[in-house]
N, C-alpha and C positions, 0 to 999 in steps of 0.2 A: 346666882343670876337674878339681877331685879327684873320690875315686869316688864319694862321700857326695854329689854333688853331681848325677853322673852317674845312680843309684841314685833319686836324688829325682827327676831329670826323668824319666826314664823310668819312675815310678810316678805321677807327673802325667799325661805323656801317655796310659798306659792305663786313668787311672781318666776320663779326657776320653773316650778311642774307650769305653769302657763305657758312660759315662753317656750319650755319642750313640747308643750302640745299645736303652737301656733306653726303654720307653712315656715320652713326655711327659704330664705334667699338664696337666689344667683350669685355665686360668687363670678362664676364666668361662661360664656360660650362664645365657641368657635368655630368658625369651618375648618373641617381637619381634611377634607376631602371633596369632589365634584356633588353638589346638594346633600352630604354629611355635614352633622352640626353634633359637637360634643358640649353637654352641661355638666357642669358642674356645680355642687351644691355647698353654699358659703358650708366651712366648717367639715367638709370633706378632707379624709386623714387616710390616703394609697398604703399606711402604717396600721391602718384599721381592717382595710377593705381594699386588700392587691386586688390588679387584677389576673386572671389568671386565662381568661375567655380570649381580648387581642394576641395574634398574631405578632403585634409591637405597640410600641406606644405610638400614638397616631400625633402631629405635630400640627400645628395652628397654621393656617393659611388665611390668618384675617377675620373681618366679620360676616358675618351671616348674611345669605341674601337679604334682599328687602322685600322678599314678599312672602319670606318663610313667616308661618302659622303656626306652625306644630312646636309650642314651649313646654314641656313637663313642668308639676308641682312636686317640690319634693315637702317633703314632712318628716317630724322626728318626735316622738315619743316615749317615755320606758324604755329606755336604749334599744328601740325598734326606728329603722326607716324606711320609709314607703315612697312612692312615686307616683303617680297619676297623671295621664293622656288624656285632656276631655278630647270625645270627636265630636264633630258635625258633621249632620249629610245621612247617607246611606254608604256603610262602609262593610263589606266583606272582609271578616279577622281567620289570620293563619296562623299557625308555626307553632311553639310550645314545645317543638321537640318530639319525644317520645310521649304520644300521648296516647290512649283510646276514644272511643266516641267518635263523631263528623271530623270530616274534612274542615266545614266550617264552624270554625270555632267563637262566633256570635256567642253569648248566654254562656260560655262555659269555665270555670275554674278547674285548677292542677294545684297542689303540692309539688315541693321546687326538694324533695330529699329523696335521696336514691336508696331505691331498696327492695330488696330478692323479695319479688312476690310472685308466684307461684300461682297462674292461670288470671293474675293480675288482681287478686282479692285483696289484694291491702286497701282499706278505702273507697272499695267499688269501683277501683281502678284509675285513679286518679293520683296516685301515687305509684313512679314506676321506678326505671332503671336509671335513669337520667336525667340531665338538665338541661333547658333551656332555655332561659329567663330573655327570649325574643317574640318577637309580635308581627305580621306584618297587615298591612292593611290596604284593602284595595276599592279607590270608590268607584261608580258609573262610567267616569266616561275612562277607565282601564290605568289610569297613574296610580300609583301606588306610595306608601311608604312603609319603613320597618324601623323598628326599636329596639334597641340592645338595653338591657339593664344590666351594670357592667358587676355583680356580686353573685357572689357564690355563697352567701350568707344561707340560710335555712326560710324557705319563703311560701309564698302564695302568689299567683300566677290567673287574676283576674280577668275574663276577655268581655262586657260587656259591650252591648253595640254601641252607647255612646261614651265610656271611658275604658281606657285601658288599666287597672292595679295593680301594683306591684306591691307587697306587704311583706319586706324581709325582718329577720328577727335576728337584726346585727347592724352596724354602722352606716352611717353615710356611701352613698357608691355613686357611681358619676352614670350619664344614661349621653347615650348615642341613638341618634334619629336619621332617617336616611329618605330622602323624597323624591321620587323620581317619575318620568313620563310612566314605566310599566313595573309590573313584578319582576320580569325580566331582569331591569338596569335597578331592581333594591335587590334581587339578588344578588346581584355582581360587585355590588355595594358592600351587600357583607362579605363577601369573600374577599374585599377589599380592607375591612378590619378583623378580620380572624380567622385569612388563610383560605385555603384551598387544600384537597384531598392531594396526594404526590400520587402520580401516576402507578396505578397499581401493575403487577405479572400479568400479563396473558391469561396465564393457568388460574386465574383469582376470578377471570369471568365464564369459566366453565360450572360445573355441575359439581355440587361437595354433598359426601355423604358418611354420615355421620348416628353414633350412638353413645349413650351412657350405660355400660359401656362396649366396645368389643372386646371381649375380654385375653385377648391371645394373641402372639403371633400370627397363630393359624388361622384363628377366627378373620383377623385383618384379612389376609392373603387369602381365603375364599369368599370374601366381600368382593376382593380387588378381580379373584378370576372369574368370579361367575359377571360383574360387566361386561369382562370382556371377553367372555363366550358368548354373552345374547346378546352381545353388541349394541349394548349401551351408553350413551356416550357418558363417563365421569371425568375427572381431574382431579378430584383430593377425596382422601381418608384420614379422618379424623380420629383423634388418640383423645377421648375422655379422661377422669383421674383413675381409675381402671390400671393404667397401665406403670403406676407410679409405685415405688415402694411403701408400703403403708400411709400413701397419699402425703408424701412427702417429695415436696416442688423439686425440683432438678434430679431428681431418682428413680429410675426404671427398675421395676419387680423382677426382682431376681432366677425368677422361673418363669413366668410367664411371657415379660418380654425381656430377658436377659441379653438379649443381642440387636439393641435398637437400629445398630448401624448395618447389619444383615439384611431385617425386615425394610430400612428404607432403601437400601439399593435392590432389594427386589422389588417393590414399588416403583422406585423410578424405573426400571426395567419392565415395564408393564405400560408405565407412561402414564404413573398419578403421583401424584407430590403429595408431602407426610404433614399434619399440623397436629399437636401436640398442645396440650391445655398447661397454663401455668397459673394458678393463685396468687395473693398477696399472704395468705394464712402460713407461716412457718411452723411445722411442730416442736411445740418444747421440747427436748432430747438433746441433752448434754454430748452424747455420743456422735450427733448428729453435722455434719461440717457447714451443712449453710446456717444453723442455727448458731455453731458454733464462733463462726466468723462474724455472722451480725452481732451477737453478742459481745465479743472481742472489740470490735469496733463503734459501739454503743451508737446503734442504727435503729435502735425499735421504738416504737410508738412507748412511752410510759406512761405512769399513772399522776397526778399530779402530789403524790406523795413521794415522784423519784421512781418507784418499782418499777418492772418490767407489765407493762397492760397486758393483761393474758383475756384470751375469746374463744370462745369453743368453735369448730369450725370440722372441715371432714378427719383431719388426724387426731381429734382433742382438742386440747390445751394449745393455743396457739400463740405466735408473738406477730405484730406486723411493723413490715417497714415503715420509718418515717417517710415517705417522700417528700414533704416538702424543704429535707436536705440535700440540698445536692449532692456532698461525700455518699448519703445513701441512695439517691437515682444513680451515681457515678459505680456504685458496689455492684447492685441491683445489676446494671449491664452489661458486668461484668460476668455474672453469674452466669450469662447466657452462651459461653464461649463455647464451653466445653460440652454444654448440651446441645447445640446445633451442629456440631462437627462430627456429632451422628448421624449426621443427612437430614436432617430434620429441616424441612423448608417453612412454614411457617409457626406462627405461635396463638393460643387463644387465650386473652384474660378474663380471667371470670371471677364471680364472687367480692368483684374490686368496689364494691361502695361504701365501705367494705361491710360484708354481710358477717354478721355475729349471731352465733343459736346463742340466746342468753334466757332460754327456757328456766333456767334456774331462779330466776326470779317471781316474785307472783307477777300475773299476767297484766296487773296495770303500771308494770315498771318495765316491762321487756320492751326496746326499742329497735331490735335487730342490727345493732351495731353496736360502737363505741357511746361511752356516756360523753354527753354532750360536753361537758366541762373538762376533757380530758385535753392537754394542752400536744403542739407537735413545734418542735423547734425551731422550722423554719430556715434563714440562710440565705445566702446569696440575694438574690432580689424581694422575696419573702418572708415577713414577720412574723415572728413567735403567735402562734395562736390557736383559739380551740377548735375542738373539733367539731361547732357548730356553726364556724366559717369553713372547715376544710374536706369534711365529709364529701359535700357534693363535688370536690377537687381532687380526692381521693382518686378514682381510678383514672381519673386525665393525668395527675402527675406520674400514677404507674404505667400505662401507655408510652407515656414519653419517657422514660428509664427504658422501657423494653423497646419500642422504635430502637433509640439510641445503639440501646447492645447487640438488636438481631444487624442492623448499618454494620455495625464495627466487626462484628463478629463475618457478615461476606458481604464487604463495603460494593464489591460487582454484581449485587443482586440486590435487586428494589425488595424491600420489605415488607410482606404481608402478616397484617397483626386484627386480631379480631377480637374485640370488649363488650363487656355487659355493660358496662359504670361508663361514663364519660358525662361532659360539658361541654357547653359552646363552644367552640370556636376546637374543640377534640378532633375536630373530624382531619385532620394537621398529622395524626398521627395513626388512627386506627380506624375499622371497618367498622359497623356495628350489627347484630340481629336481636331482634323484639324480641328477646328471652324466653322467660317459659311458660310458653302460651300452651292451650289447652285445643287436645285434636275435637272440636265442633267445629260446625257450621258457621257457630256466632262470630270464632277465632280466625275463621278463613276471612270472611268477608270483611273481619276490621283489620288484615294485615293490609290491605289497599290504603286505607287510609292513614295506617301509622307509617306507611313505609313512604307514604306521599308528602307525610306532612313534616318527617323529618330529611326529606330533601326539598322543603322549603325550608328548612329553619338552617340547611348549612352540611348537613349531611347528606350525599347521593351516594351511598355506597353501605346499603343495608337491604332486609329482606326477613320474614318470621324463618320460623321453622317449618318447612313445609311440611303439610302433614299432620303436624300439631304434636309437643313437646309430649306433654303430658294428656293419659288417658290412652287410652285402643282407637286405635283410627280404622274405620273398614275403609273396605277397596274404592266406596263409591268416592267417600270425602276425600280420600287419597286424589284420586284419579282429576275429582274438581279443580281440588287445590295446587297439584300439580301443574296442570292443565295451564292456568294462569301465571303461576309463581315461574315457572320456565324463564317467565320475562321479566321478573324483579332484578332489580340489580346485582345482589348476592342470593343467590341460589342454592340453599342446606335444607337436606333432609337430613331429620333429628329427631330420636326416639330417645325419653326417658327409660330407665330400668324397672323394670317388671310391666314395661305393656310390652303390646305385638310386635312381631318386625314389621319394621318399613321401610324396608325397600322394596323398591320398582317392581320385584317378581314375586313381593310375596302376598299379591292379592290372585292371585292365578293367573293365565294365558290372555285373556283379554283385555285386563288392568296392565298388565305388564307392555303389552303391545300398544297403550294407550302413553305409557309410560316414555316409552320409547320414542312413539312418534314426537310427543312434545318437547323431550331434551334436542333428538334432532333438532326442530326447527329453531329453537336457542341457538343451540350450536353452529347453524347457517347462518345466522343471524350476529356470530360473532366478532366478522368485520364493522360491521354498525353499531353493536354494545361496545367493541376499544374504542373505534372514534369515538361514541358520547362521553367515554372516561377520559381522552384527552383532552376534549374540549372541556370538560368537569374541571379534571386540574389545571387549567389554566383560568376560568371565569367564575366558577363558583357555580354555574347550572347545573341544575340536578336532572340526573341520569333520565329517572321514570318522574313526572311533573303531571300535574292537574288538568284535566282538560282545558278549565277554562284557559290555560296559555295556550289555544286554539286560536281564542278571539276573545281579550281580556276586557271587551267593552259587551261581551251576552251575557248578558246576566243569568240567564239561563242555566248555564254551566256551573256558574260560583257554590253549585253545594254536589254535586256531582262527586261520587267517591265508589261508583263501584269501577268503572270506566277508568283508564290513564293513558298517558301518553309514555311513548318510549322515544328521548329527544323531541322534535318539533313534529315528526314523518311518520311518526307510524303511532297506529289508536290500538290497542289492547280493550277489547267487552269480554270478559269473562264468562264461561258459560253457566254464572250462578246469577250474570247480571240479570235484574228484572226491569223493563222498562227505562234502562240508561238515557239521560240527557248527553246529546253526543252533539260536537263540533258540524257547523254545517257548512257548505261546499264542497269541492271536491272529494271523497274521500271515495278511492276503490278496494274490493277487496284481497288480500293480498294472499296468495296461497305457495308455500314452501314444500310440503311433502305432502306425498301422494299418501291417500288412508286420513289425511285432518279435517276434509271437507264432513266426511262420515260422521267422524266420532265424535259421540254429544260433549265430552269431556274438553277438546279442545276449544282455549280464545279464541274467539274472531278477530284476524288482523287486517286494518286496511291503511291502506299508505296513501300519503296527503296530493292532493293536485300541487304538481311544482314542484314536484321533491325526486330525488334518485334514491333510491335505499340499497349501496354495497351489502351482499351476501357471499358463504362460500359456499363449499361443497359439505355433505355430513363426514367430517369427522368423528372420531373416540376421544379424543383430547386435544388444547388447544396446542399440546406439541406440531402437531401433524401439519401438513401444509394447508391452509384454507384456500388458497388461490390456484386452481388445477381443474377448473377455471375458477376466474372470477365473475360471478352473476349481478345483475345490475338490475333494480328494479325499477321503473321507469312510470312517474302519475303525470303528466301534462296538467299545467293548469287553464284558465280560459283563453289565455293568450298563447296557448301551443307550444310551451317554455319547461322545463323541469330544471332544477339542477342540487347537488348534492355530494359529500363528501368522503372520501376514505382516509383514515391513518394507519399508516404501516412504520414498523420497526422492529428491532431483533425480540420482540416481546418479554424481554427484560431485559438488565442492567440498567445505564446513563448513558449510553452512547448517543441515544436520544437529544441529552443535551449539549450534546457538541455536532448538532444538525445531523447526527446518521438515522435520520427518519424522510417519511415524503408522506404528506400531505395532498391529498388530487381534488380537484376542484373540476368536474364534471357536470356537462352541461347538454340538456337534451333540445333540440327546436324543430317543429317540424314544417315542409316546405311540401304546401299539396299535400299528394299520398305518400307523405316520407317522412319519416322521424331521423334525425341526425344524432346521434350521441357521441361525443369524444373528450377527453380529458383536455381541460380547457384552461389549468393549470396546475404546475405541481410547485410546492414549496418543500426544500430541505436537500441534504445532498445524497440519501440514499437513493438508488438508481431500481425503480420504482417495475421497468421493463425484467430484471430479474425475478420477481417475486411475480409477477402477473405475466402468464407465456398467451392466456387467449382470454375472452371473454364473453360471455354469453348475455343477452340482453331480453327482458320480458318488458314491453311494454303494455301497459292496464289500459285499457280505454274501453270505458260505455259499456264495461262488467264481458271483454274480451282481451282476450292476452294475443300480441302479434312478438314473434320471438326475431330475435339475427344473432349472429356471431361475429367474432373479427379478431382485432388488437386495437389496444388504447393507440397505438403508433401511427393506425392508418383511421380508427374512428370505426364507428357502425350503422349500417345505413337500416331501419328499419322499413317493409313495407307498407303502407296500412291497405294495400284492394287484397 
């Protein structure tokens, strides 16, 4: 090579590292949707960087308003690409997913790789179970917007007040923007490109109680009796890996619970439903048939030398599924046929990010997973690629393998499935709970905001562990945490192996009685928790939401996280809250069972001016009938008006969606000394007069409850002299 020659490569190669350092261009954007704008980054490769987060591929509707503002910078560097939101103004930042710390997420960075940590110490906590590479922002006068960054690459998750960052470390990815009048209509936005929750069981918004593990038939079945001798309300009992054969997935221990299909029809016969843990970890064991069969059908993750990828996990030596092939999502739910058909009603994935003990390594090589260069097959819609694009895809694509096979397996029963791992736009397929947080104080008071902030990012159907995973939880934190978690959306008490029990009776008579009262009033309140889930899966609003969507233009509100709302009607202050910034106007307070006004343990609930809040009566499970009567809670606003909704249907299957539901649209006015209440419309063709035979009516006013009775048929007249 002469110099001339030398002189020009080495002016090639640095005008290449320049132009990989300089912004990339717009190749394109478009409106994909009502104020949605998708970009796209010149030299974006869907071959590089699927995506995995949409619902569907969203389709062009033309150009961009003209008075859209909000353009990302994309960038590409060292086969890294990043993204950047300048803002203006005073802007209020959310969402991130599963995060810890504030509500608001001003000044704060996250880690975008999912990974088993344990009282959330990876990183000081910034580093968790999940991904969300979403933002939403909200300025003064209450509009709003939010950002999808469409990659599952391995990232950083930047929220400054006046830019947004995104710093992935992989390919080009396309970014979606969304701008709207409120928080409101960006959340509906996104649940307009990545899905909506599918209506969950009745039995999913009761009381689930849970260990690692119960270790017995027996053990199970005096969890199950003693609820229901101190008349406790629950609905599920949960099967840890405990009950596995040498922790080995689709396998029940031979002694211990040799009779799975015994122990759950004695459960259902009690009136709790069975959920059962399943892994991605396979144990090596030649003898073994799921191993066996994956093998056969060359379905595991391997090494990029070809071998089998082996991980240590709870049985050993372990193999995992590929899933980003379908032949292995398609195996995968199959696998679930034969294990369900033991009564088994739902399923829990866990450990899916998938977590790897790789202790055997020195300590600055351990990653707690797969190595990043490890390659996965790919398929169908999906490209060949490593595992430092598909880690954080890992337990979404296992959820949907198991969705899939628990459907097929009793295609007449809605499926409930619960994960530690998941991604955007996940919430399509599974529940989620804050993993294994630790029994404090510090852990109670941030599951408010992680549980808040991941039904802004797209998930309303989550909740910690009440009680606290890990550590000995005494009677008092118990009883706090209780107190408030009553009204999270998913409701699990969960105890690690080697602390105390925790359940409801084993802090003695008075914690237990505390215990009680508060599932009760959940459990009244279960008419009002399914409608928020129906309206969830149809719009994308989360269940339990911020206060500020009180009055999205007080600012006041915008950092507020000990406080929530349940739906738009009813306020949740915890009895750990200190000095809460709470919604102003109408708000009365709302009282359900006798004994909650007492106990310091119980939230204070109070129900919004304007609103009806549907209640039943206490039941033990959500089998039992709620409506015998039906109670109707009643706030008048300044113009003497309330009104407010119920959904009814067979509380599982689909029949749902061939209209065997009713929807009532009830509406209070009052005239003089008279309050009128009557169902003022019903939509659907279930016959609505069946299910509700009488109704009892509480009206709040000026911190006085005035009560009447009736039927929805003839209406209810209440007093007020």
């Amino acid at each position: 090579m002469n110099f001339k020659t030398i002189i020009f490569s080495i002016f090639i190669i640095s005008a290449g590292l320049k132009i990989d350092a300089q912004q990339v261009s717009l190749q394109k954007k478009s409106a994909v949707g009502n104020r949605i704008v998708e970009f796209i980054p010149k030299g974006y490769d869907k071959n590089k960087t699927p995506s995995l987060i949409l619902a569907s591929e969203p389709n062009s509707k033309g150009k961009i308003p003209t008075d859209w503002s909000l353009i990302p910078e994309f960038s590409f560097a060292n086969n890294k690409a990043s993204a950047v939101l300048n803002l203006k103004g005073d802007i209020s930042l959310y969402g991130g997913g599963e995060v810890t710390g504030p509500l608001l997420r001003n000044g704060q960075s996250i880690k975008l790789w999912n990974t088993d940590t344990g009282a959330y110490s990876v990183e000081g906590g910034k580093r968790l179970y999940q991904t969300h590479p979403w933002v939403m922002g909200v300025r003064p006068d209450g509009s709003a917007f939010g950002i999808i960054f469409d990659s599952t690459w391995k990232a950083e998750l930047i929220t400054n007040s006046n830019q947004i960052i995104y710093n992935s470390e992989g390919a080009l990815f396309r970014v979606y923007i969304i701008d709207r009048k409120s928080p409101q209509q960006v959340m509906k936005g996104l649940s307009e490109l990545t899905g909506t929750i599918k209506l969950p069981p009745r039995w999913a918004l009761g009381y689930h109680q849970c260990r690692f593990s119960y270790d017995s038939e027996k053990r199970v079945m005096e969890i199950a009796d003693n609820f229901r001798e101190k008349k406790i309300p629950c609905d599920v009992i949960w099967m840890d890996i405990d009950y596995m054969q040498g922790y080995r997935v689709f396998t029940f221990d031979s002694i211990r619970f040799k009779n799975p299909k015994r122990l759950n029809d004695n459960l259902h016969a009690k009136g709790f439903k069975a959920i059962y843990m399943i892994d991605p970890g396979v144990k090596v064991d030649k003898e073994y048939t799921v191993y066996k069969s994956g093998s056969k059908n060359d379905l595991w993750v391997k090494q990029t030398n070809g071998e089998e990828y082996h991980g240590k996990v709870w049985p050993g030596d372990c193999v995992f599924p590929d899933f980003t092939s379908p032949k292995t999502r398609k195996w995968w739910a199959e696998l679930y046929k034969d294990f369900l058909n033991t009564g088994i009603d739902g399923v829990w994935n866990d450990m899916n990010e998938p977590a790897v003990n790789d202790n055997d390594f020195p300590e600055d090589k351990r990653i707690g997973t797969m190595p990043y260069d490890t390659p996965h097959k790919g398929g169908g819609n999906l490209p060949q690629g490593s595992h430092l694009l598909y880690h954080n895809a890992y337990g979404r694509l296992m959820v949907e393998a198991s969705y899939d096979g628990i459907l097929k397996t009793n295609p007449e029963k809605r499926p409930f499935l619960l994960t530690r791992s998941n991604l955007l736009g996940g919430q399509r397929y599974a529940a989620t709970w804050t993993g294994d947080n630790y029994a404090g104080e510090e852990h109670m008071k941030l599951s408010v905001p992680m549980s808040l902030t991941l039904g802004l990012s797209g998930q309303p159907f989550s909740g910690p562990d009440i009680g606290g995973f890990l550590g000995n939880t005494h009677g008092d934190l118990w009883a706090n945490w209780l107190g408030f978690g009553a009204f999270m959306p998913f409701a699990r008490g969960h105890a690690c192996a080697g602390t105390n029990d925790k359940e409801p009776w084993a802090y003695g008579a008075e914690i237990e009685k505390t215990s009680r009262i508060a599932l009760e009033r959940r459990y009244r309140l279960l008419p009002y928790l399914y409608t928020l889930f129906y309206e969830s899966s149809k719009t994308g609003m989360p269940v339990m939401a911020p206060v500020f969507f009180a009055d999205v233009k007080d600012s006041r509100l915008r950092a507020e996280d000990q406080a929530f709302l349940l739906g738009e009607n009813l306020l949740v202050v915890p009895a750990f809250a200190k000095n809460p910034v709470l919604p102003s106007g109408i708000w009365e307070e709302l009282n359900l069972i006798e004994g909650e006004k007492t106990d310091k343990y119980q939230a204070k609930l109070s129900i919004r001016g304007g609103s009806i809040i549907p209640a039943g009566k206490v039941i033990q499970n959500a089998g039992e009938n709620s409506f015998d009567p039906l109670s109707l809670f009643v706030c008048l606003d300044k113009e003497g008006k309330a009104k407010g909704e119920l959904y009814i249907d067979s509380g599982d299957g689909f029949g749902f969606q061939k209209e065997d539901y009713a929807l009532l649209t009830f509406t209070a006015e009052k005239h003089n000394d008279t309050v009128i209440v009557k169902a003022a419309n019903v939509e659907g063709k279930r016959n609505s007069n069946e299910d509700i035979k009488a109704v009892n009516v509480s009206l709040v006013l000026d911190g006085k409850t005035y009560s009447g009775s009736g039927t929805l048929k003839e209406g209810i007249t209440i007093s007020l002299k």
